[in-house]
C-alpha positions as CSV (number, residue, x, y, z in Angstrom):
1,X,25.9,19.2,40.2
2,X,25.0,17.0,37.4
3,X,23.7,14.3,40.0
4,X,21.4,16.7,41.2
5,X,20.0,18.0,38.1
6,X,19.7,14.0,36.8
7,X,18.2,13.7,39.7
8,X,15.5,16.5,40.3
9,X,14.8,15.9,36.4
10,X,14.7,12.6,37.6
11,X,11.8,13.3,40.1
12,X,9.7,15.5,37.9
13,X,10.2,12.8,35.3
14,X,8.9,10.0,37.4
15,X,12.4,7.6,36.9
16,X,12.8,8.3,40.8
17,X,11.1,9.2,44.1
18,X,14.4,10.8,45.7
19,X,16.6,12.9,43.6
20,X,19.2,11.4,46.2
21,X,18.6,7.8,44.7
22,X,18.7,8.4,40.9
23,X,21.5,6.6,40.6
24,X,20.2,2.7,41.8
25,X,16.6,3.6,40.6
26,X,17.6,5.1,36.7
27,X,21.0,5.2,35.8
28,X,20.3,5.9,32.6
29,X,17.4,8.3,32.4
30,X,17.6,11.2,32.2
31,X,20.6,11.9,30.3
32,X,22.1,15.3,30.4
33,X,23.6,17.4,28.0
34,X,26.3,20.0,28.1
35,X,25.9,22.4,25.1
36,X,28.1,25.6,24.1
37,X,29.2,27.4,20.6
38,X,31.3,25.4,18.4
39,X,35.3,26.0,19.0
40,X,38.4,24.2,17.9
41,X,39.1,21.1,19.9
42,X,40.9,17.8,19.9
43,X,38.8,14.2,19.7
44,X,39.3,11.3,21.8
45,X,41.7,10.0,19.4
46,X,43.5,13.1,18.5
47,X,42.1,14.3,16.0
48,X,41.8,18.1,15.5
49,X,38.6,19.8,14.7
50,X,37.7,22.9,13.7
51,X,35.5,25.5,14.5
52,X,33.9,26.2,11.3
53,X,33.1,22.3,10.7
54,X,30.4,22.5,13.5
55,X,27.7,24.3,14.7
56,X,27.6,23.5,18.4
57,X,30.0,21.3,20.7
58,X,27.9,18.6,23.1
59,X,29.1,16.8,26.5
60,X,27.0,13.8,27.4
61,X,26.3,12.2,30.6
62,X,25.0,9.1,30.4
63,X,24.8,6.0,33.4
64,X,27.2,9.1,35.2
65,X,30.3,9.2,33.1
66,X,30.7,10.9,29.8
67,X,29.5,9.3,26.6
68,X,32.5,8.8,24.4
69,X,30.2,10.3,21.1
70,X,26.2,11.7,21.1
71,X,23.4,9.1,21.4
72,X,20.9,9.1,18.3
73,X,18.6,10.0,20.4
74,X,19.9,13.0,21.7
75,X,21.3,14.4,18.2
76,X,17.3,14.7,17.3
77,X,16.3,16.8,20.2
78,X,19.2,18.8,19.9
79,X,18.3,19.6,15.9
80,X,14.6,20.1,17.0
81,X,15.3,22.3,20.2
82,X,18.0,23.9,18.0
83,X,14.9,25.6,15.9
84,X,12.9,26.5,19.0
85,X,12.6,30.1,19.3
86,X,15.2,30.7,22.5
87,X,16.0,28.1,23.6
88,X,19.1,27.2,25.2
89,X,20.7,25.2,22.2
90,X,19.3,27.6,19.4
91,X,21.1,30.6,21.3
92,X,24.5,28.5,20.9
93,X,23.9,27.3,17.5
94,X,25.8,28.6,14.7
95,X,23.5,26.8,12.1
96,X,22.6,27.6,8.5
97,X,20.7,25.2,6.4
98,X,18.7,21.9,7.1
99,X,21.5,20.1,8.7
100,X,22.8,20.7,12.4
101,X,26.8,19.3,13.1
102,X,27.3,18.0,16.4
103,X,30.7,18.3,17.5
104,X,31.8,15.3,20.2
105,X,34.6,13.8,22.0
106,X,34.8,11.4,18.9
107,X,34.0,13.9,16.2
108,X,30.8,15.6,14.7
109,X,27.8,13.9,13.7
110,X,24.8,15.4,11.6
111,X,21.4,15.6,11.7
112,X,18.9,16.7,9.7
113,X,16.3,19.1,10.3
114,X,13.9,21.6,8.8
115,X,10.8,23.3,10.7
116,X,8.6,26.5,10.5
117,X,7.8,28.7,12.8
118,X,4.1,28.6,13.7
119,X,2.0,31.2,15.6
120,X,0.5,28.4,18.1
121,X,1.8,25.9,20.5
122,X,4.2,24.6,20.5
123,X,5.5,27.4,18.0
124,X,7.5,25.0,15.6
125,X,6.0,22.1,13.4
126,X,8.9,19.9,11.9
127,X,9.1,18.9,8.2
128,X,11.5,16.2,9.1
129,X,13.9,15.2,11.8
130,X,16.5,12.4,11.1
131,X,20.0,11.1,11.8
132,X,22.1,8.7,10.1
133,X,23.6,5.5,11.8
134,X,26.9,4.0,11.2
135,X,27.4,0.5,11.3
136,X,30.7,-0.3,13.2
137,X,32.3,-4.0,13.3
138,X,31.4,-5.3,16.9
139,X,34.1,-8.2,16.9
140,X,36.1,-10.0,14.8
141,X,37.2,-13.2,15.6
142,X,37.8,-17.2,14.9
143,X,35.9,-19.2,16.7
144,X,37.9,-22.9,17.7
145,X,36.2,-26.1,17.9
146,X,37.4,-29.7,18.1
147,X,38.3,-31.4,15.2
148,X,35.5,-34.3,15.9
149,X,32.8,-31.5,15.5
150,X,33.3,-31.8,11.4
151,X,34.6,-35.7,11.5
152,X,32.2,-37.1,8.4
153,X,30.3,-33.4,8.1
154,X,30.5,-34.2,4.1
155,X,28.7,-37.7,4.4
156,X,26.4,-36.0,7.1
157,X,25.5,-33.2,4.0
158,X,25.3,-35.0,1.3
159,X,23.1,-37.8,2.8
160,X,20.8,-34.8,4.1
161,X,20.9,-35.9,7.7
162,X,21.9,-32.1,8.7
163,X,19.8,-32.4,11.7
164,X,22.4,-35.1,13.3
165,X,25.0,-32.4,13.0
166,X,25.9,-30.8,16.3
167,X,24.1,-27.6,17.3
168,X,27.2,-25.1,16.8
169,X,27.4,-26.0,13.1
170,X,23.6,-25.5,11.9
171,X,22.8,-22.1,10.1
């Protein structure tokens, strides 16, 4: 089912000529969302979460599995489309206040938003729309070299002949 939505979206999107093919021709686009009301649940680490600490739950599918958390990306349209007038995640949202909670598989995630409703298209003009990024360690590690690599490295310095140094030891 999700193929085929992915995949017709797909289509209209231009990512794909047959809805059947969206997988080879764009894995990643377009990504679909699962949204319902906010209810207790357990993250992918076991941590329990509660109802009244989020306004909406949200399932990702992204290159066809599910993402482990919500994509930057997709926490802003939810927060916009979450002040559209009927709209499929304003009828599941729970919010009050300029700031949406996004409940996950790895927890909930906020982002901000404040809009107006306007009397023309598109109906909603946007103050600001905004999410904040966590930095997260990507490795951490010691790198091994042979001892010959800093042989004389001192001299090498303090003569100011850095560029003789080997490659993997230059800044």
């Amino acid at each position: 089912m999700v193929r085929e939505v992915r995949g017709k979206t797909g289509v209209l999107f231009g990512f794909c000529k047959d809805w059947k093919r969206v997988d080879e021709d764009s894995p990643g686009l377009p990504m679909v969302g699962l949204v319902s009301p906010s209810k207790d649940y357990k993250t992918l680490s076991g941590t329990e979460l509660a109802e009244k600490d989020m306004d909406l739950r949200v399932r990702l599918i992204f290159m066809n599995r599910l993402h482990e958390s919500i994509a930057g990306t997709a926490s802003v349209c939810l927060a916009a489309a979450s002040c559209v007038k009927d709209s499929v995640v304003q009828k599941v949202v729970s919010r009050t206040g300029d700031v949406l909670r996004i409940g996950h598989p790895s927890g909930i995630t906020p982002a901000k938003v404040k809009a107006h409703p306007i009397n023309e298209a598109p109906f909603v003009k946007f103050e600001y729309l905004g999410f904040s990024r966590t930095a997260r360690r990507l490795m951490d590690c010691t790198a091994y070299y042979p001892q010959s690599t800093l042989e004389n490295f001192d001299d090498h310095v303090n003569r100011g002949e850095t560029d003789t140094l080997p490659a993997v030891i230059h800044e």
